[in-house]
KOLKEVO-229570 format. One line per field, with one value per residue: x, y, z of N, C-alpha, C in turn; residue in three letters. Coordinates in steps of 0.05 Angstrom, whole numbers, plus 5000, padded with zeros to 4 digits. Example, Ala and Ser with C-alpha at 12.3 -4.5 7.8 and 13.67 -1.06 7.14 Angstrom:
BEGIN
nc1: (5264 | 5257)
nc2: (4886 | 4955)
nc3: (5156 | 5142)
cac1: (5246 | 5273)
cac2: (4910 | 4979)
cac3: (5156 | 5143)
cc1: (5264 | 5258)
cc2: (4934 | 5001)
cc3: (5156 | 5157)
lumza: (ala | ser)
# end
This chain:
BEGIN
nc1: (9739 | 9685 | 9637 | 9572 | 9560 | 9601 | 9604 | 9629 | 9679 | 9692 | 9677 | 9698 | 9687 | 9686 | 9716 | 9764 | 9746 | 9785 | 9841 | 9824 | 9804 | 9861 | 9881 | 9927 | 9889 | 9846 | 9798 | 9758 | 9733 | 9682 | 9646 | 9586 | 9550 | 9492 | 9458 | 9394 | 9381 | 9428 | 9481 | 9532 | 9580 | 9588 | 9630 | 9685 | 9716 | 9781 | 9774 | 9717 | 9644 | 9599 | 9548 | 9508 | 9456 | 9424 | 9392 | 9355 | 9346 | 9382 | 9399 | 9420 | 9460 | 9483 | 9518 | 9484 | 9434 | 9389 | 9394 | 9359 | 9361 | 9338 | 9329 | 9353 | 9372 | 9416 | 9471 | 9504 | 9566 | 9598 | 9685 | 9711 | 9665 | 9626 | 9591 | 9545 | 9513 | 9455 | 9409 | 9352 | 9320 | 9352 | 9414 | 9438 | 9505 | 9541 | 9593 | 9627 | 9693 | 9721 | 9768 | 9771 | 9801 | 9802 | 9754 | 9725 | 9678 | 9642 | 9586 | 9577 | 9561 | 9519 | 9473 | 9418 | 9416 | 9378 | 9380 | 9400 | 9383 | 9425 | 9473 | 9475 | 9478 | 9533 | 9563 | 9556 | 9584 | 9633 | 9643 | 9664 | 9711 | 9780 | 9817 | 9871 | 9863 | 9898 | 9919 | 9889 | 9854 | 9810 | 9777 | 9791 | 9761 | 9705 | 9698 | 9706 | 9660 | 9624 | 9631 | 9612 | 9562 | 9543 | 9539 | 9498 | 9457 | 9389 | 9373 | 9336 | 9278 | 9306 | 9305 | 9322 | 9329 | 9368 | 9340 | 9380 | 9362 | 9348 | 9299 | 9270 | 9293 | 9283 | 9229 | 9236 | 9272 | 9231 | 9192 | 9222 | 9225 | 9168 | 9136 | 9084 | 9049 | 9007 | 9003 | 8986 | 9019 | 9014 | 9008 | 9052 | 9085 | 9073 | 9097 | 9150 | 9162 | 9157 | 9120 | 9066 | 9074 | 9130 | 9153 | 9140 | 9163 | 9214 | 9222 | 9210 | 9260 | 9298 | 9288 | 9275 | 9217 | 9149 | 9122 | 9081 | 9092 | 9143 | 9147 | 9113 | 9154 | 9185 | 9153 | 9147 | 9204 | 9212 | 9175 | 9194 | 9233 | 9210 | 9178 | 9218 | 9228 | 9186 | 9132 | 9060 | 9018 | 8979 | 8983 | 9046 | 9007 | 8970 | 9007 | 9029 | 9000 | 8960 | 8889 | 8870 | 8893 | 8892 | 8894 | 8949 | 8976 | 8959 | 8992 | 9035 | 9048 | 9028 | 9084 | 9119 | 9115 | 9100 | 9066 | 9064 | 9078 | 9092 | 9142 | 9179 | 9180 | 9190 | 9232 | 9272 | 9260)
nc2: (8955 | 8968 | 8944 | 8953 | 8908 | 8869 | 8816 | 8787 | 8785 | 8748 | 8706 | 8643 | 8644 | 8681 | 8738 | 8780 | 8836 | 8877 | 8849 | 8815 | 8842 | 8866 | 8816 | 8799 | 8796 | 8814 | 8812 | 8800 | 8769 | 8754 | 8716 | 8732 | 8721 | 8755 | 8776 | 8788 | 8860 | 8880 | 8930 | 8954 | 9004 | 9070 | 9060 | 9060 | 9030 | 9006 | 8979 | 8977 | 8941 | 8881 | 8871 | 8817 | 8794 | 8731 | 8717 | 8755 | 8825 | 8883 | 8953 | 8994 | 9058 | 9112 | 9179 | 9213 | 9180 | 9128 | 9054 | 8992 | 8935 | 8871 | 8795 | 8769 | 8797 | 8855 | 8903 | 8939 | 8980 | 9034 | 9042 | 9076 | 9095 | 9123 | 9091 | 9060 | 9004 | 8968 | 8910 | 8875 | 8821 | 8759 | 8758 | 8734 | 8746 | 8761 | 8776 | 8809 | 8843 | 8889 | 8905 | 8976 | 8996 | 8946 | 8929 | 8973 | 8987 | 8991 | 9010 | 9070 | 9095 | 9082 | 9027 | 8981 | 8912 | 8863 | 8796 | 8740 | 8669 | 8647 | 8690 | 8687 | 8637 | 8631 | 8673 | 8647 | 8603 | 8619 | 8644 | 8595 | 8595 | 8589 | 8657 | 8669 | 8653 | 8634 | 8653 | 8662 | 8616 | 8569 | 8590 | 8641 | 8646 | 8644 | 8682 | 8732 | 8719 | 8732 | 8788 | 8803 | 8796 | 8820 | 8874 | 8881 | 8871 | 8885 | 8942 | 8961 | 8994 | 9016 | 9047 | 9108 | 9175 | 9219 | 9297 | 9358 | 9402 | 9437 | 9448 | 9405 | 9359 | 9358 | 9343 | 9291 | 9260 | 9270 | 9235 | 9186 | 9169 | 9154 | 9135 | 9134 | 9175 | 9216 | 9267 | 9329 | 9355 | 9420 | 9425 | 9396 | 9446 | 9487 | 9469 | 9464 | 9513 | 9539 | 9542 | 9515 | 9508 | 9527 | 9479 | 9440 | 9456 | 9454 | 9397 | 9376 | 9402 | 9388 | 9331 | 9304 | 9281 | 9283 | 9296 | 9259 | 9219 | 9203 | 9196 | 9152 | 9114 | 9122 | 9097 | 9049 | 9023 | 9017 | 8973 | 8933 | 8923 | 8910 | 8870 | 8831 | 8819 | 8788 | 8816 | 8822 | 8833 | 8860 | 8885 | 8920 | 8950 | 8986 | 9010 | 9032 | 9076 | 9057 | 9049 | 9001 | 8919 | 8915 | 8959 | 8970 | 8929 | 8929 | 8975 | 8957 | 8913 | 8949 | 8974 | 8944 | 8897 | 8846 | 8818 | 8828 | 8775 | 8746 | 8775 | 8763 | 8707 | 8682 | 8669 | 8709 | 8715)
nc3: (2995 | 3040 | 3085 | 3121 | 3150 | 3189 | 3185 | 3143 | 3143 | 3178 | 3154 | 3124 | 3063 | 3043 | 2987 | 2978 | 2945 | 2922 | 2920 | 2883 | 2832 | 2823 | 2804 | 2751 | 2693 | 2639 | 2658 | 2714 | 2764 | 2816 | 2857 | 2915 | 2970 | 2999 | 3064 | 3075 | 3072 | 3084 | 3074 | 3021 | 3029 | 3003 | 2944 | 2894 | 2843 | 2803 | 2761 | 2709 | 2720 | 2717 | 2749 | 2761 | 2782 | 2815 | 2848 | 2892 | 2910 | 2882 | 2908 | 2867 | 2878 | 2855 | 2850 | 2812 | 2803 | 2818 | 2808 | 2807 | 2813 | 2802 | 2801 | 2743 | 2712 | 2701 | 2727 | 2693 | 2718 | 2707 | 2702 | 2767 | 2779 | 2835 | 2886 | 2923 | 2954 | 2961 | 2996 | 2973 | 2999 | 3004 | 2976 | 2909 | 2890 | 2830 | 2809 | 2749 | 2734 | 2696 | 2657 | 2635 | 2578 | 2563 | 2545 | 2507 | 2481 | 2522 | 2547 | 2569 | 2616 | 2677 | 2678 | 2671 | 2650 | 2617 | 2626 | 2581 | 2576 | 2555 | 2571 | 2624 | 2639 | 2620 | 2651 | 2708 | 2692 | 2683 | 2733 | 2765 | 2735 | 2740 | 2753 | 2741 | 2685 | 2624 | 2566 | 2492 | 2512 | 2521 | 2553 | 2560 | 2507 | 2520 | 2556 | 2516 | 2491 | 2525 | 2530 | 2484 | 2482 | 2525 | 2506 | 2481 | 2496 | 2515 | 2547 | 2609 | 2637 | 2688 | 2731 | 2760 | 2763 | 2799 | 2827 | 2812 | 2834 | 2880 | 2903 | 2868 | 2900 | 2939 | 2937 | 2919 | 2968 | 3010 | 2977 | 2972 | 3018 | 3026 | 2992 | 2978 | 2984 | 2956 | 2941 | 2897 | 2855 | 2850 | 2908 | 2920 | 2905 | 2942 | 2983 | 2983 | 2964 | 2896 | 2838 | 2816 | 2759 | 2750 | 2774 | 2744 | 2687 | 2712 | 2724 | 2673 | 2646 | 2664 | 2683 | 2647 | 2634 | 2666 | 2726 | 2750 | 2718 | 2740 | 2788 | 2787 | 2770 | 2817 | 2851 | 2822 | 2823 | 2880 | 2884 | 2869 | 2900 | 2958 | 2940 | 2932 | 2980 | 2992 | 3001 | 3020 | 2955 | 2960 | 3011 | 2991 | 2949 | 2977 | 3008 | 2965 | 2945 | 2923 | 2893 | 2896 | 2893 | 2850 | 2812 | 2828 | 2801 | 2750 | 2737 | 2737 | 2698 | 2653 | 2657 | 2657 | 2628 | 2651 | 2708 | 2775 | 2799 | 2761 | 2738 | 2772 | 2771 | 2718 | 2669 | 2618 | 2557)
cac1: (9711 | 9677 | 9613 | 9568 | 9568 | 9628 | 9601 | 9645 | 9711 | 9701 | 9673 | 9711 | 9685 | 9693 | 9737 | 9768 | 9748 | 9807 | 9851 | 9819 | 9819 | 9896 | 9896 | 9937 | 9879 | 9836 | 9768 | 9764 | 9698 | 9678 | 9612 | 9593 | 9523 | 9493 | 9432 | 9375 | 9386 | 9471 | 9492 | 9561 | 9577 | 9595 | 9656 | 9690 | 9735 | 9794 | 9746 | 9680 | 9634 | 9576 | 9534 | 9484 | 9430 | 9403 | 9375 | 9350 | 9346 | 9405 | 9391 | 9458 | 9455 | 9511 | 9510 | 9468 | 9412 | 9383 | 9390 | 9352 | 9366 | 9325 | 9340 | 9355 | 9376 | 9458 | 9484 | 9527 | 9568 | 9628 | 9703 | 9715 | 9636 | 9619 | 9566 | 9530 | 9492 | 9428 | 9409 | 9333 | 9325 | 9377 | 9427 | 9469 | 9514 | 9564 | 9611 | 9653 | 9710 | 9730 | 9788 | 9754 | 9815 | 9801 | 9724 | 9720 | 9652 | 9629 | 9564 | 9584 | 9538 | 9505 | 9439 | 9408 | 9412 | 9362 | 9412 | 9393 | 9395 | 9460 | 9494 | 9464 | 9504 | 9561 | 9568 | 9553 | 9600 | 9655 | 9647 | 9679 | 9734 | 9808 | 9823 | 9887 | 9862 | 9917 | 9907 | 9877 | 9846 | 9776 | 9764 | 9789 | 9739 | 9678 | 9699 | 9699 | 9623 | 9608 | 9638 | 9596 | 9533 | 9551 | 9542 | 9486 | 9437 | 9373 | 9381 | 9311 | 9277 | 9296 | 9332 | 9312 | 9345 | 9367 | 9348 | 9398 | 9351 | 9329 | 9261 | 9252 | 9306 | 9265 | 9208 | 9257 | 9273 | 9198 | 9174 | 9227 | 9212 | 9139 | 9128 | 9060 | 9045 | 8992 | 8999 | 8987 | 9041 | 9009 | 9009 | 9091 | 9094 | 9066 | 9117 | 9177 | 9163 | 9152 | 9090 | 9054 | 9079 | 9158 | 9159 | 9131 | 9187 | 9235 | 9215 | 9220 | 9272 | 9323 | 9295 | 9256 | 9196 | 9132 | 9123 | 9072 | 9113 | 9169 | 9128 | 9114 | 9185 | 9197 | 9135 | 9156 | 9238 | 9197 | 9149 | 9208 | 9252 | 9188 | 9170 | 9246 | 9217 | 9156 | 9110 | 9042 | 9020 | 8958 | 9003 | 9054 | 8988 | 8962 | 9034 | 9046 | 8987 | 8939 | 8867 | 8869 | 8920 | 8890 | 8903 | 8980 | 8987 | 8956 | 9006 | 9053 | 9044 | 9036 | 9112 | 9143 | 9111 | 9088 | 9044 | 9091 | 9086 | 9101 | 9162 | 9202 | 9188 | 9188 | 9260 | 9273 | 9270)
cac2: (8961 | 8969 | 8940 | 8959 | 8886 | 8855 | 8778 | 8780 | 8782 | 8723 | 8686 | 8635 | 8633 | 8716 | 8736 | 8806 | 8852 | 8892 | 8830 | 8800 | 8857 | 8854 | 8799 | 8801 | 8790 | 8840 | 8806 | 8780 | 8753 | 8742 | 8703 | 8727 | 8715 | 8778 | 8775 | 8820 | 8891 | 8885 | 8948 | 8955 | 9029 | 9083 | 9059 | 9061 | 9008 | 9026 | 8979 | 8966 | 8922 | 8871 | 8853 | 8799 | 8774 | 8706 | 8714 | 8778 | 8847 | 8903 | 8976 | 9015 | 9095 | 9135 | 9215 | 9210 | 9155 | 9100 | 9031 | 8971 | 8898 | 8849 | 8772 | 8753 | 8825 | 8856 | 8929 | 8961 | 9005 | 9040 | 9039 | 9100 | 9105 | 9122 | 9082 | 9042 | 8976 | 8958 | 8880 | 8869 | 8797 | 8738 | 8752 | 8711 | 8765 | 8751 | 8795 | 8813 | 8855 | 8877 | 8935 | 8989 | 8993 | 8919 | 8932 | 9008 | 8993 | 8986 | 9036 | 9094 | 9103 | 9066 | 9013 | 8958 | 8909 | 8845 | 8767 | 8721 | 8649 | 8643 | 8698 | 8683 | 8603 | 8643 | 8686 | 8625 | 8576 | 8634 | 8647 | 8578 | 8584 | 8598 | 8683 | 8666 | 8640 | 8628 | 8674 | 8640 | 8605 | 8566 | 8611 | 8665 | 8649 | 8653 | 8721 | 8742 | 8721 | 8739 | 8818 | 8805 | 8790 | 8846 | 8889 | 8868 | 8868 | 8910 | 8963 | 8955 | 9015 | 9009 | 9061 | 9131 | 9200 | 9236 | 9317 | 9368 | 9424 | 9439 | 9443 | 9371 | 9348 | 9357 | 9317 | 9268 | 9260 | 9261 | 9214 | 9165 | 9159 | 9155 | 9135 | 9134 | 9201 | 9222 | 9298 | 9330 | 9373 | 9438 | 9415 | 9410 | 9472 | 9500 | 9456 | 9465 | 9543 | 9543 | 9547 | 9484 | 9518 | 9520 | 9455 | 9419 | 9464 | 9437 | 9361 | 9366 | 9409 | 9371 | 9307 | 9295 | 9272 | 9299 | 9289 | 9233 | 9186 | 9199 | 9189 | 9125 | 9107 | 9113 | 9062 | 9013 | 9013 | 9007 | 8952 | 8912 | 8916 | 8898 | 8844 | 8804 | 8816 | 8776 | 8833 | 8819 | 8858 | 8878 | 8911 | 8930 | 8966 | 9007 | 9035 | 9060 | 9096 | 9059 | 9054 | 8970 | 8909 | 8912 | 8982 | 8968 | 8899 | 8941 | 8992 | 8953 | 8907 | 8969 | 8990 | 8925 | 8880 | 8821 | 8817 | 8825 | 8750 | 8732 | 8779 | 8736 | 8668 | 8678 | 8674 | 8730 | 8699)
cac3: (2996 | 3068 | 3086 | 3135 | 3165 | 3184 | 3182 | 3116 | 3153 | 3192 | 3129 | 3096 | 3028 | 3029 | 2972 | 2975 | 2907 | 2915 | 2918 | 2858 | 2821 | 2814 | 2779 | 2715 | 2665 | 2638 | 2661 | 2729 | 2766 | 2838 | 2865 | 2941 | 2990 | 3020 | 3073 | 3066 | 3091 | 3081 | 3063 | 3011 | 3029 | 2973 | 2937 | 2878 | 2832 | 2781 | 2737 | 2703 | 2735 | 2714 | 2773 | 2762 | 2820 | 2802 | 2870 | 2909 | 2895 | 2883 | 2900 | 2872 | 2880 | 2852 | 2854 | 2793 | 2799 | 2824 | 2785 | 2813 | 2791 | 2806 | 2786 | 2707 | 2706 | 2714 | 2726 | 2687 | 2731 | 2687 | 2725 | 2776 | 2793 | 2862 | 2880 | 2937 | 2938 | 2989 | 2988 | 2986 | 2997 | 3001 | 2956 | 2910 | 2866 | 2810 | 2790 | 2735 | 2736 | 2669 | 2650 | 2615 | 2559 | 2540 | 2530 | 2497 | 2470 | 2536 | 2558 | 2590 | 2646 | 2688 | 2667 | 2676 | 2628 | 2617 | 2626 | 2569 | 2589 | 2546 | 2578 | 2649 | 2633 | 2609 | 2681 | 2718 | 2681 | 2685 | 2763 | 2769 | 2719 | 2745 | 2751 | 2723 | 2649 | 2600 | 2546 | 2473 | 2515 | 2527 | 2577 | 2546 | 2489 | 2533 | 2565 | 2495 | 2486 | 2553 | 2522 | 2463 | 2500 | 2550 | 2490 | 2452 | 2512 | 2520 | 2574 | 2616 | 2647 | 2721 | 2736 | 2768 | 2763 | 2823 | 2815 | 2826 | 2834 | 2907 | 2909 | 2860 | 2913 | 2966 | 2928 | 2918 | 2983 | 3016 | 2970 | 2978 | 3052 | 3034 | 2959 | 2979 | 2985 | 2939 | 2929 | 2870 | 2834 | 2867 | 2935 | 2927 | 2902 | 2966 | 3006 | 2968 | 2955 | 2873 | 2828 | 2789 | 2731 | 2751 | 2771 | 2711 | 2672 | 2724 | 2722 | 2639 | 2635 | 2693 | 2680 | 2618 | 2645 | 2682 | 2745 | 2750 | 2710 | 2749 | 2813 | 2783 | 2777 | 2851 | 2865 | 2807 | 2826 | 2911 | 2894 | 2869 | 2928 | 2969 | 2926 | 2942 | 3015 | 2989 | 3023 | 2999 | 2935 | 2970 | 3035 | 2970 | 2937 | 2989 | 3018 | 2948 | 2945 | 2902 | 2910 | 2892 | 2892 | 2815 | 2797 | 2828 | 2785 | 2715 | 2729 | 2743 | 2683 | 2636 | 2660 | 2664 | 2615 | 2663 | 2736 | 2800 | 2809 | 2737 | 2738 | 2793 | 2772 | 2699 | 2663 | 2600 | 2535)
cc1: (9701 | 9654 | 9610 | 9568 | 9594 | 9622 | 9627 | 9670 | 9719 | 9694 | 9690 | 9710 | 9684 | 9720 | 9744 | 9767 | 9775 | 9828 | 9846 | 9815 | 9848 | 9898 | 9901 | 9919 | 9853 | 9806 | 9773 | 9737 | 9699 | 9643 | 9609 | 9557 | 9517 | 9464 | 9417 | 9379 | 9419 | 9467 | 9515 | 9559 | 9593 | 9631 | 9652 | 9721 | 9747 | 9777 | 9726 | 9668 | 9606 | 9563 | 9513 | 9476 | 9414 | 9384 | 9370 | 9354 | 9372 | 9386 | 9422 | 9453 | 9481 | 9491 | 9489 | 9440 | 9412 | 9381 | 9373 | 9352 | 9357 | 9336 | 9327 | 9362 | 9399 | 9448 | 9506 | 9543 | 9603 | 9651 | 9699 | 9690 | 9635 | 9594 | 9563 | 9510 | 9478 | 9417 | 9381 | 9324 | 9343 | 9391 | 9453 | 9479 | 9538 | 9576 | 9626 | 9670 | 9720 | 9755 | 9778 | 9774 | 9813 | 9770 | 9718 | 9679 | 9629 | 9606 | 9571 | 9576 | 9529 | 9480 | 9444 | 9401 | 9395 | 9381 | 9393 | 9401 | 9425 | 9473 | 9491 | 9477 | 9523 | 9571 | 9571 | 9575 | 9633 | 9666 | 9665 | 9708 | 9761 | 9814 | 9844 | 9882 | 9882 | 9905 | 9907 | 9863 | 9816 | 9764 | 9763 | 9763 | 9716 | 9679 | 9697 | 9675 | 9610 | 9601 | 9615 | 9572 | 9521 | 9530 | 9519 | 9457 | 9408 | 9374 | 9350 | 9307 | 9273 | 9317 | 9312 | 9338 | 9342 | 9367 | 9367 | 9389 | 9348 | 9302 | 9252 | 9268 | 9297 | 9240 | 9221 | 9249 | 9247 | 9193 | 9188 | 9223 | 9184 | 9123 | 9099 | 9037 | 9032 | 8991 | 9004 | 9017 | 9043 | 9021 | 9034 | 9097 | 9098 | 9089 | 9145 | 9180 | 9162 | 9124 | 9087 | 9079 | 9109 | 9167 | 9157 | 9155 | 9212 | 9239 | 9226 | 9244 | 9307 | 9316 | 9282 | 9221 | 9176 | 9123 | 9108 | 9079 | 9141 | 9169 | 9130 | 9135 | 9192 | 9179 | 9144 | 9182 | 9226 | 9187 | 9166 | 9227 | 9233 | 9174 | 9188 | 9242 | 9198 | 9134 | 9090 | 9031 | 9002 | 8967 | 9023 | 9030 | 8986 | 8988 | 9043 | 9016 | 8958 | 8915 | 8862 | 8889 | 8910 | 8891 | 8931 | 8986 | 8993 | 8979 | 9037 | 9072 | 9050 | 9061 | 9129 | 9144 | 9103 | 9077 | 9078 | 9099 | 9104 | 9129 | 9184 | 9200 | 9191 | 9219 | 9256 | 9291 | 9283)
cc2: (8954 | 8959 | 8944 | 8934 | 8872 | 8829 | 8773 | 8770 | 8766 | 8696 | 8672 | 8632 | 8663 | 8719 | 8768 | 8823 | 8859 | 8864 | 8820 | 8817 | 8865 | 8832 | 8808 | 8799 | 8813 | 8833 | 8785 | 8777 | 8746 | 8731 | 8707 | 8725 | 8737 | 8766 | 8798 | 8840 | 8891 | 8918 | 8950 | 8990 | 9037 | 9071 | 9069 | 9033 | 9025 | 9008 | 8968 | 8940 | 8912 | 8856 | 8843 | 8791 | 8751 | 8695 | 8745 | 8803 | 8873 | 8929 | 8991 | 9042 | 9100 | 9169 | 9216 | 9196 | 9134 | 9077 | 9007 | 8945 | 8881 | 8821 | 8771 | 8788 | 8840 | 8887 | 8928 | 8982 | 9015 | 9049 | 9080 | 9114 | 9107 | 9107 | 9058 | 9008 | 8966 | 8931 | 8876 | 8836 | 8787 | 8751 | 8738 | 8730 | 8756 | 8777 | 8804 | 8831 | 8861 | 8906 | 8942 | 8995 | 8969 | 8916 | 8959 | 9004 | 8989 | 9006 | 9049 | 9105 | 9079 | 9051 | 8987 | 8945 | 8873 | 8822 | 8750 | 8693 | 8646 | 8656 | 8691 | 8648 | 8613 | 8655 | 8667 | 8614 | 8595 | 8646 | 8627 | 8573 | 8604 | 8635 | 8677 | 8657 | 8645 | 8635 | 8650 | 8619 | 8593 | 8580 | 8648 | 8673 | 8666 | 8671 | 8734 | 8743 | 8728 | 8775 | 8829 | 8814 | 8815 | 8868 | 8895 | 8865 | 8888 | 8920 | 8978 | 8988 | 9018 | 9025 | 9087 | 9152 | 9212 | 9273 | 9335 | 9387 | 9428 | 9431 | 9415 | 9354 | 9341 | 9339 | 9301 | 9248 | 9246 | 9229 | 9177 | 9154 | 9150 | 9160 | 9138 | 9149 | 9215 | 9250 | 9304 | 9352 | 9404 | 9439 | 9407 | 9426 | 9485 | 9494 | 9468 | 9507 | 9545 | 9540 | 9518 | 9488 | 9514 | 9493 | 9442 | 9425 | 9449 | 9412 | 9349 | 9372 | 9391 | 9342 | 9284 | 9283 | 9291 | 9286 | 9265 | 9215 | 9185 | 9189 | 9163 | 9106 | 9100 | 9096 | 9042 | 9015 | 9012 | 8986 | 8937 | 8900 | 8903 | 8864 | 8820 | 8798 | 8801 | 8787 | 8822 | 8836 | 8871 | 8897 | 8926 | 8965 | 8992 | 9023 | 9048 | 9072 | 9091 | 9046 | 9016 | 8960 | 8913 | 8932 | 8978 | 8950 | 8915 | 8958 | 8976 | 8924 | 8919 | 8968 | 8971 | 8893 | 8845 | 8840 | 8820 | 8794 | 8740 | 8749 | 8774 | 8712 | 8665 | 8677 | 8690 | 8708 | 8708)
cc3: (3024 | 3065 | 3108 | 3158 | 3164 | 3188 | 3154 | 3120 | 3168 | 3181 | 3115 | 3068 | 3027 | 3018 | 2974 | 2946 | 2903 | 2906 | 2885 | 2837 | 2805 | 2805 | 2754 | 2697 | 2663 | 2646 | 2687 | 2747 | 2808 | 2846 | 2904 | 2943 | 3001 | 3029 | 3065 | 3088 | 3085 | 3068 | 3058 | 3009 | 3004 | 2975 | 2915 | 2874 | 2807 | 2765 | 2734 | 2713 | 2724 | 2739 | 2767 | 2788 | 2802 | 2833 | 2887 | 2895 | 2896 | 2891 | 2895 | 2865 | 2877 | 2857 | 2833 | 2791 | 2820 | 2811 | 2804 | 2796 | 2809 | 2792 | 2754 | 2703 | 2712 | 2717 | 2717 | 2703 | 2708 | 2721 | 2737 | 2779 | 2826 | 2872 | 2918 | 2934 | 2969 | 2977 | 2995 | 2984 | 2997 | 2975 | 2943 | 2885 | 2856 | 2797 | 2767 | 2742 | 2707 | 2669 | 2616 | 2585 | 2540 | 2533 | 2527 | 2490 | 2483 | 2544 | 2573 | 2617 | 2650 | 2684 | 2668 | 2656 | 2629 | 2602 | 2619 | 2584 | 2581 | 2560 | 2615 | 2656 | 2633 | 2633 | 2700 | 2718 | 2690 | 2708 | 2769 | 2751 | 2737 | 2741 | 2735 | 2705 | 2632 | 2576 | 2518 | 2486 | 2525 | 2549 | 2574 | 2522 | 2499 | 2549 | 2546 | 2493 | 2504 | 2544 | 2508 | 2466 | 2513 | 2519 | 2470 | 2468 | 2511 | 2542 | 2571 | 2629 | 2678 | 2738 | 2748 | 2772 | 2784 | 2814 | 2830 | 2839 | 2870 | 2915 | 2895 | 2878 | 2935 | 2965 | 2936 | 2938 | 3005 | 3004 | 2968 | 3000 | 3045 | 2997 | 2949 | 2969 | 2953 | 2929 | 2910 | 2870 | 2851 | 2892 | 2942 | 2923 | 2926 | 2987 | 2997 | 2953 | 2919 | 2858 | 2811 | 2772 | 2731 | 2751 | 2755 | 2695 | 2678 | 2716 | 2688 | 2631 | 2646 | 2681 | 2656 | 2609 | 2664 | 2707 | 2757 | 2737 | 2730 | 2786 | 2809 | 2780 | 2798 | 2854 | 2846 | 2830 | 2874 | 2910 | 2888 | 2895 | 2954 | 2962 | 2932 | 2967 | 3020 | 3011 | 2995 | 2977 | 2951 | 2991 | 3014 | 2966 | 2949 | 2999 | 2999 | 2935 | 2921 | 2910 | 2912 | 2885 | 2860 | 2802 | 2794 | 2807 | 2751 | 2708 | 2727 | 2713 | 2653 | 2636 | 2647 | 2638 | 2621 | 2696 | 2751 | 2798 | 2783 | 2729 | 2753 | 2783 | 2742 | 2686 | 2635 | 2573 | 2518)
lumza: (unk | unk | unk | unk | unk | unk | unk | unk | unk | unk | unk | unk | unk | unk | unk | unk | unk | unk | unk | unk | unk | unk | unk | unk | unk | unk | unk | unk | unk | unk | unk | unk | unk | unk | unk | unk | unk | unk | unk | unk | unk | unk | unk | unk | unk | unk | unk | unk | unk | unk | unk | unk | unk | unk | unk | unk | unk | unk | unk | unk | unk | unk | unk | unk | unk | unk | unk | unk | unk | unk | unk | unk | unk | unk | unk | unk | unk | unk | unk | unk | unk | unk | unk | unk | unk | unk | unk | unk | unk | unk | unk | unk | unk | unk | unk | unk | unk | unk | unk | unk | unk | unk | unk | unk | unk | unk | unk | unk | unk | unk | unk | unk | unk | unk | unk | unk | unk | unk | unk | unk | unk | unk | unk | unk | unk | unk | unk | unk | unk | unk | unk | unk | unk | unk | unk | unk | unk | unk | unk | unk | unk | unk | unk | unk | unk | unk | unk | unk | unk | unk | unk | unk | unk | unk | unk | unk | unk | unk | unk | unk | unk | unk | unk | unk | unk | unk | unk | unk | unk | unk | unk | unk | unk | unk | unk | unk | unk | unk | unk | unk | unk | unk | unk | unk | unk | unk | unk | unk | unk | unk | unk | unk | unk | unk | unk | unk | unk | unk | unk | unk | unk | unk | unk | unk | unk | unk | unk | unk | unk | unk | unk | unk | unk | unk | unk | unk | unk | unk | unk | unk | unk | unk | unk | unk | unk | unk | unk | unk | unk | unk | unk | unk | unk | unk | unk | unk | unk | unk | unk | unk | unk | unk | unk | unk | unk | unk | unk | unk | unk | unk | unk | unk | unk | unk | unk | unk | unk | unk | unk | unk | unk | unk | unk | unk | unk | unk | unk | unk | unk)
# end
């Protein structure tokens, strides 16, 4: 796996994935430190991966989507994904490693899934245990419950669909530069060469959704990666386009089920 910084390579406590990977056992685990801004360029692993942040924010983009994980919160990525990872804030990331033969009943796709305290102990406690574990054993157990857990989680809504189309690609695009960007529905048409009317078809028929919720998508899965930056909500507010920090908070509340502040410091019961 390449990263765009090479501080890693003159790091002693850097552990090589690939390396640890090969280990003999079907579940294997690494714990590393990234600064904010790191960029882990597109790879891929032969397998499945749980990435927890109990500090800072993930952004991981495959060909497909965007997932964002914020802390008390993992990614799912299934083995032989292509995928990227952008670091907003300090981060402290825990890995698993698991081989997709010894967990079948694992989710197929990519999502974000919400880390009970138990399994959020269980990741933790299991970063420090020996790669080599001696099978039947206490360590083996609690990779079992860790599987369990894995499995049994709710899968949060923090994710965003990349479209394939051209013209909603070109939204896309725009509005990730500039999430801000208030134009109505029309007013892309004009840009992007199609009518109100196509697009809406587009938006539902490509991505299930209408275009101002999906709008709103790109400012939630923004205001979080901002938020690990601890930008203030009120500078937050207005760069994504809303008319008060208390319109941003309500919406953001509505989506998410707590305030910006109370969704960092709060832990998921």
């Amino acid at each position: 796996m390449r990263t765009k910084n090479s501080d890693n390579e003159t790091n002693p406590g850097f552990s090589d994935p690939q390396n640890i990977i090969k280990k003999p056992r079907p579940v294997a685990w690494m714990a590393k430190e990234f600064p904010s801004g790191h960029l882990i360029e597109s790879h891929l692993h032969i397998r499945s991966q749980l990435l927890y942040a109990s500090r800072g924010v993930m952004t991981v983009t495959t060909g497909e989507g965007i997932w964002v994980v914020p802390p008390f919160r993992a990614v799912w990525i299934p083995a032989q994904t292509q995928h990227q990872i952008k670091v907003s804030g300090n981060l402290s990331m825990r890995t698993l490693y698991i081989e997709p033969n010894f967990f079948p009943e694992a989710p197929e796709h990519c999502c974000v899934i919400s880390v009970s305290p138990l399994l959020r102990e269980l990741i933790l406690h299991a970063i420090k245990m020996p790669n080599l574990y001696q099978p039947d054993s206490p360590e083996e157990h609690i990779i079992t419950v860790i599987l369990d857990q894995i499995q049994n989680m709710a899968v949060t809504p923090l994710s965003l669909t990349i479209p394939k189309d051209s013209r909603l690609k070109e939204i896309f695009v725009k509005l990730s530069e500039n999430p801000g960007d208030n134009r109505t529905l029309e007013d892309w048409g004009k840009l992007v060469g199609a009518t109100r009317r196509t697009l809406t078809r587009l938006f539902q028929s490509e991505l299930g959704t209408g275009f101002g919720q999906w709008r709103q998508q790109i400012r939630i899965l923004e205001s979080l990666k901002r938020l690990a930056l601890n930008d203030p909500v009120t500078t937050i507010a207005i760069d994504l386009g809303y008319d008060s920090p208390s319109a941003f908070i309500s919406m953001f509340k509505k989506a998410l089920g707590k305030t910006p502040g109370q969704y960092f410091q709060s832990d998921i019961k």
